[in-house]
C-alpha positions as CSV (number, residue, x, y, z in Angstrom):
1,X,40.6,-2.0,16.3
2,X,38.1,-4.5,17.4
3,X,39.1,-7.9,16.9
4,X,37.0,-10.0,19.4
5,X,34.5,-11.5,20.0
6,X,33.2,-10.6,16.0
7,X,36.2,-10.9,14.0
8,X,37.0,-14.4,15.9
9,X,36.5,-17.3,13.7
10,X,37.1,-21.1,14.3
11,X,38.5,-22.9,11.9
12,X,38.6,-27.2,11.1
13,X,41.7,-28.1,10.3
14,X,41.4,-32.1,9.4
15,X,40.5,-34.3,11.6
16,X,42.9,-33.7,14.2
17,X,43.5,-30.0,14.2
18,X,41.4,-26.2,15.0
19,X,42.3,-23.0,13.6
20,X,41.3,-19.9,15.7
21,X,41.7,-16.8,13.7
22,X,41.9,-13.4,15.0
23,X,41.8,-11.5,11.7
24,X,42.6,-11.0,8.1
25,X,45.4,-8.3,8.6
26,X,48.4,-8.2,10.2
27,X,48.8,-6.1,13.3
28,X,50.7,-6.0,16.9
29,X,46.8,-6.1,18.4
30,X,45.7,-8.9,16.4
31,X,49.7,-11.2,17.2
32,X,49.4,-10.1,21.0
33,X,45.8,-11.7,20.7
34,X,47.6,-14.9,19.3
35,X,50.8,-14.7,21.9
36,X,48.1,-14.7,24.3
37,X,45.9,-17.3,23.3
38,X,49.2,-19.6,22.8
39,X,49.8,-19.4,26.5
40,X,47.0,-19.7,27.8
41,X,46.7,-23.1,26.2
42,X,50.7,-24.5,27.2
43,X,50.2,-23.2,30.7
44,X,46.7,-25.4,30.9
45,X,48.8,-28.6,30.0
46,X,45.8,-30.0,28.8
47,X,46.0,-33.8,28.0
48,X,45.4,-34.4,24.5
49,X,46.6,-31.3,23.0
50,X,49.4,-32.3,20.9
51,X,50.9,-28.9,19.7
52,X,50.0,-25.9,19.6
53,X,51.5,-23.3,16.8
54,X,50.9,-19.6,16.5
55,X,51.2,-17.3,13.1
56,X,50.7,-14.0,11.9
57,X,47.3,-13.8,13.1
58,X,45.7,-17.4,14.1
59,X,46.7,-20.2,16.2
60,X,47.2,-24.1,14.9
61,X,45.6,-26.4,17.8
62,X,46.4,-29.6,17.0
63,X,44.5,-32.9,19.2
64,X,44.2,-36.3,19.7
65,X,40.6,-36.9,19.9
66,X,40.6,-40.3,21.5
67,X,42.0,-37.8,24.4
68,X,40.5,-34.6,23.8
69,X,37.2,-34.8,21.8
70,X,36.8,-31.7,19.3
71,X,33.9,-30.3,20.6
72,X,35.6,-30.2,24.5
73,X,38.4,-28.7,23.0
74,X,36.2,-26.1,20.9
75,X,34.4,-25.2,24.4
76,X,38.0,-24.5,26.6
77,X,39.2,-22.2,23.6
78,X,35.7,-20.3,23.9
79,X,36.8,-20.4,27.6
80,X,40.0,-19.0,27.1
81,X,39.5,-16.1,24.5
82,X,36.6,-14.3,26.8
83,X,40.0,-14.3,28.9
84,X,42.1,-12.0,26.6
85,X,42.5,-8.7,27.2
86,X,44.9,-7.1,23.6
87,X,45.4,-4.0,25.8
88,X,46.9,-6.0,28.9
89,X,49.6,-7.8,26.5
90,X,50.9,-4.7,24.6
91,X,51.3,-3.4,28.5
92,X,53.7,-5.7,29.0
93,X,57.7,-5.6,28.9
94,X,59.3,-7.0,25.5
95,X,62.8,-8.2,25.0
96,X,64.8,-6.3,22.0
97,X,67.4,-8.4,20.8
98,X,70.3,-6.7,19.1
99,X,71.4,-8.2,15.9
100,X,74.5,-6.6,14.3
101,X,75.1,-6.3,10.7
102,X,77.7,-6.2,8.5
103,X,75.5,-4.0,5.2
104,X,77.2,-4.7,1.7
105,X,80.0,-6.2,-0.5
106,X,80.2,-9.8,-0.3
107,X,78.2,-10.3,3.0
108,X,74.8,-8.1,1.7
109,X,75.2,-8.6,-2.5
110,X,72.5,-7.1,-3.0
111,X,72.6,-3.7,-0.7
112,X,73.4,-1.4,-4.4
113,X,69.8,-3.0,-6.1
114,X,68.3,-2.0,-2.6
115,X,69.4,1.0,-3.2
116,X,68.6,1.7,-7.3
117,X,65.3,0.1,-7.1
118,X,64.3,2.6,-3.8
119,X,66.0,5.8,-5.2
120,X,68.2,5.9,-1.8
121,X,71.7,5.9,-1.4
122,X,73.2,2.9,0.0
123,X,73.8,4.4,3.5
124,X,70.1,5.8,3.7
125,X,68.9,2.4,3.0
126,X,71.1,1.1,5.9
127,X,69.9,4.1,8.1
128,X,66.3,3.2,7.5
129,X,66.8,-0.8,8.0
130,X,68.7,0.0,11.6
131,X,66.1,3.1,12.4
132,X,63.4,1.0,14.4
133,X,63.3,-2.3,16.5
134,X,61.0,-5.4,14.3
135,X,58.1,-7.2,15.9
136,X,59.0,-10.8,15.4
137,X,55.4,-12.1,15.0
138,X,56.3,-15.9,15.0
139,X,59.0,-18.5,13.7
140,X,58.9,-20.4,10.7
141,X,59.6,-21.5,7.2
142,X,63.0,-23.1,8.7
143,X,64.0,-23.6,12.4
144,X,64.4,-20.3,13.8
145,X,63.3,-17.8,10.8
146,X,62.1,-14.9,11.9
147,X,59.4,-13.2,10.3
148,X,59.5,-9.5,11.4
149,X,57.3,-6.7,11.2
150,X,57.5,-3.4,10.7
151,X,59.7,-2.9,7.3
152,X,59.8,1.0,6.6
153,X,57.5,1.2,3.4
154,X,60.7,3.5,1.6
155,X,62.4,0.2,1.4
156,X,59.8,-2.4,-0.1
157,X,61.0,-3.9,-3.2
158,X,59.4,-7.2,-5.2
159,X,60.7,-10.2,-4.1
160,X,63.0,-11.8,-6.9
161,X,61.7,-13.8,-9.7
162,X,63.8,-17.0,-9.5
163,X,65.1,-17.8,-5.8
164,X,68.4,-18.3,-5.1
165,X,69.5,-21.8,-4.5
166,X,71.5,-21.0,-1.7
167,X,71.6,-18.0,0.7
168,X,74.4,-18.3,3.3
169,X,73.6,-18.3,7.3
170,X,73.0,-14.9,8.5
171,X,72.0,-13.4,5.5
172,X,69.6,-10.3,6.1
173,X,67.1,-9.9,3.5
174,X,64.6,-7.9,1.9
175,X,61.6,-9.2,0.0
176,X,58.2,-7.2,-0.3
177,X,57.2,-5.3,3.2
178,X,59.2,-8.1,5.2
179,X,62.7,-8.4,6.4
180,X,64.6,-11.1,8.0
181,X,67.3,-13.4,9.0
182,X,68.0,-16.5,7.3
183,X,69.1,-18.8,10.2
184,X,70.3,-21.6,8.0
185,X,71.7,-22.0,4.6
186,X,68.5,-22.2,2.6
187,X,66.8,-21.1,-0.9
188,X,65.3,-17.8,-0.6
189,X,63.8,-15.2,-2.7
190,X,64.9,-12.5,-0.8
191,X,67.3,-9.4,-1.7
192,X,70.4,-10.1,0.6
193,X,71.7,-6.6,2.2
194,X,74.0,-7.6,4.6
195,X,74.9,-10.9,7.1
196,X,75.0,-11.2,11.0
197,X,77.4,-13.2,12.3
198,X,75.0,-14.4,14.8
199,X,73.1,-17.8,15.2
200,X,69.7,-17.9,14.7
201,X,69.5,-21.5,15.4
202,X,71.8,-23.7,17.2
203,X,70.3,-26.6,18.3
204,X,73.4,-27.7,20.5
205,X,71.9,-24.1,22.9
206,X,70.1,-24.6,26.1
207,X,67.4,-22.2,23.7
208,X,68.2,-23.0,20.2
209,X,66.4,-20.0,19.0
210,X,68.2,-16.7,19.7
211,X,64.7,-15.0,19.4
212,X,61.2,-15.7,19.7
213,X,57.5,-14.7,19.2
214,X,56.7,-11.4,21.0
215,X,60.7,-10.5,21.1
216,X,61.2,-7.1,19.0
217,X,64.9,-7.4,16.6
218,X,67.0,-4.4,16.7
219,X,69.3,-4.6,13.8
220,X,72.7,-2.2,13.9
221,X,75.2,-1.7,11.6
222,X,79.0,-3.6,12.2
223,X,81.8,-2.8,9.9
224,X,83.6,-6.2,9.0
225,X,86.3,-6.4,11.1
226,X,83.9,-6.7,14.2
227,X,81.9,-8.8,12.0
228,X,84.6,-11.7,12.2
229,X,85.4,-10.7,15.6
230,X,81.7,-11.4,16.5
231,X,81.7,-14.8,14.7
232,X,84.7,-16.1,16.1
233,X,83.0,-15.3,19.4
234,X,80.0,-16.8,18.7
235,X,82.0,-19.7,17.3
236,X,83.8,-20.5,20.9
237,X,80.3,-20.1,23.0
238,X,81.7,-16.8,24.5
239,X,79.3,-14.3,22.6
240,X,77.2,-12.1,24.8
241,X,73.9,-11.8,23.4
242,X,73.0,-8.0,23.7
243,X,69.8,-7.6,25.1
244,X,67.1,-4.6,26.3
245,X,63.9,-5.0,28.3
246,X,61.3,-2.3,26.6
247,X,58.6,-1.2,29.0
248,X,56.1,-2.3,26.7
249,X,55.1,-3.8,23.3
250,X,55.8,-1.0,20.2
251,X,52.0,-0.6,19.4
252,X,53.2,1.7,16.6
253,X,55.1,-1.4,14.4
């Protein structure tokens, strides 16, 4: 896929703010582009660049131009993206972050619709949610939400009409080709299947977020015993976080 230098547009974003996008699709190749880019620009430091915030497929650059006038800024991103190299960042090792899961009754509500609407049984639909780690492409939507990549198409469903008020901390959910974690209680629109007992956010952690852009979520399957085990853990700071170093990015997800 070639996604530079053709497909690379820059973007005004107000008065204060550049948009550099990669593409119109989603794609590892496109995000690694993105993770890149992102730091580059924090490892420059570069007075008068206030924040810098990577998505799907762009990156946010947002500047105080009594600092950092538009024009120097739009120069040192041209700079910076004859520097990227899509091939050299899916080289390089990822983290995969286990999440457990307790799938069903009370904790996933919703695990029997999964299930109806995709013509699978209820343990195939768990089997095919656990079968494959997630790109998480970036945070967002509230502090810590993952938005993963990678959703096995056997298990896309519509996302529900009327969003639920409230979804509980830890719910996993399904909603179109996506899946994910809700890290705080939160409205959502997605079909809940099960809940970790695990902390997306905790802003009292040396690293609030227990994942981040570029990390890969491994989701397995708890029964709920071990789920409240887990918590309680968590709960008293005495949780290990089960981790694996991957030799490289999945290019396949």
């Amino acid at each position: 896929m070639k996604v530079f230098p053709e497909a690379v547009k820059l973007q005004l974003a107000g008065e204060y703010g550049l948009v550099v996008e990669f593409g119109t699709v989603i794609s590892p190749a496109i995000n690694a582009l993105v993770l890149q880019l992102t730091s580059l620009l924090l490892d420059l430091n570069q007075g008068g660049i206030r924040e810098v915030v990577p998505t799907y497929r762009s990156v946010s650059i947002y500047f105080d131009p009594l600092i950092l006038s538009r024009q120097d800024l739009t120069e040192l991103v041209e700079t910076l993206l004859a520097r990227l190299n899509p091939v050299t960042m899916l080289s390089l090792p990822a983290r995969i972050v286990n999440v457990p899961v307790c799938y069903g009754g009370v904790l996933g509500p919703d695990l029997d619709f999964v299930a109806r609407y995709t013509g699978l049984s209820v343990r195939e639909v768990i089997t095919a949610h656990t079968g494959q780690p997630y790109l998480v492409y970036m945070l967002g939507f509230t502090p810590g939400f993952p938005y993963l990549g990678g959703l096995p198409a056997q298990l896309e469903v519509p996302r529900q009409e009327t969003p639920r008020n409230k979804v509980p901390a830890g719910s996993v959910g399904i909603g179109g080709n996506q899946t994910g974690f809700y890290p705080i209680e939160s409205t959502g629109e997605w079909w809940l299947i099960g809940r970790t007992p695990l902390k997306a956010f905790a802003p009292q952690r040396s690293k609030p977020f227990l994942v981040a852009a570029g990390d890969y979520v491994q989701f397995t399957s708890i029964g709920i015993d071990d789920y409240f085990a887990i918590r309680r853990a968590v709960a008293a700071g005495v949780y290990q976080l089960e981790t694996i170093i991957a030799d490289k990015r999945c290019e396949q997800i």
